[in-house]
N, C-alpha and C positions, 0 to 999 in steps of 0.2 A: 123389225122382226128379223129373225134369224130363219132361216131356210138352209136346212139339210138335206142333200138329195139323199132319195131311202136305198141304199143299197146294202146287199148283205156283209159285204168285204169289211163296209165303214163299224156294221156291229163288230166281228169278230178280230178286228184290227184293237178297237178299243176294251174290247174284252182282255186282249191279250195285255197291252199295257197295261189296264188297274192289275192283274193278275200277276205280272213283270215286277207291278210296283211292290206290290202286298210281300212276295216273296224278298227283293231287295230289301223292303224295311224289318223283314224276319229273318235275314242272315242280320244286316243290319245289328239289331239287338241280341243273338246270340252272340254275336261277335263283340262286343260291347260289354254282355256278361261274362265271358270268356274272360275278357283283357282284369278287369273290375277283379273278379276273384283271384288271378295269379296277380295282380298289384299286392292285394292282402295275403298270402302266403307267402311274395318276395318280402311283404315287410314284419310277418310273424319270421320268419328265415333269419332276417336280417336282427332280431331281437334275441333270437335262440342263442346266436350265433355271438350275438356282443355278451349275452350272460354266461355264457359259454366260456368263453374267451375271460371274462372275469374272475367266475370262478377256479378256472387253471390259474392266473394269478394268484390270488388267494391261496389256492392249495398251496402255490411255491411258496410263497411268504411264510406259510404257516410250518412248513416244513425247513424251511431256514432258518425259524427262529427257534424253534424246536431243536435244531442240529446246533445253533448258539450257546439256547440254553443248557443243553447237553455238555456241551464244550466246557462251557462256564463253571457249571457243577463239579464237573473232573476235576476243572483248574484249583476249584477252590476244596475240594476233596485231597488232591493231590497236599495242595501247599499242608493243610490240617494234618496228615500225615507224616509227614515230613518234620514240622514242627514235635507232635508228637514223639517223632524219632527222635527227635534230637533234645528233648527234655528225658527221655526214657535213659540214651546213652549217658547223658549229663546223670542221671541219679545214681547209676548204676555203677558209674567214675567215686563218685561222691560217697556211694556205700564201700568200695574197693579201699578207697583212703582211709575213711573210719574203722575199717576193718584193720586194714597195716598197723594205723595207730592205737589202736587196741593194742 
């Protein structure tokens, strides 16, 4: 058998500790759910931030190829013109001749 001597000290001593404890295991667990939820916001963060960063890609690329295709069209705008000219001047030689020969 156990024998306790009855004294008041020994109640409010042990009062204090479960009380000490209860509190401890309640920081304890906010502090726990604290950590828990900025885990999940660093790693929606972390998600935002990589499609983020994707899409800026994307946009460049699509704006490069765009200024390509751009490019490209001119070029072949350009040369189409060009050739045109130079069949236009060619007939235009060719009417001049037929005409002298006349």
């Amino acid at each position: 058998m156990l024998f306790l001597p009855v004294r008041p000290k020994y109640g409010r001593n042990a009062a204090n500790v479960v009380i000490f404890e209860i509190f401890i295991l309640y920081v304890h667990y906010v502090r726990e759910v604290a950590e828990r939820r900025l885990f999940t916001l660093r790693d929606q963060l972390k998600a935002q931030f990589k499609a983020t960063q994707k899409a800026q890609v994307n946009e460049r690329k699509t704006a490069d190829s765009k200024r390509r295709l751009t490019s490209w069209v001119f070029i072949v705008l350009c040369l189409a013109f060009d050739l045109l000219k130079t069949r236009i001047l060619d007939m235009s030689s060719m009417i001049r001749i037929r005409i002298s020969m006349s």
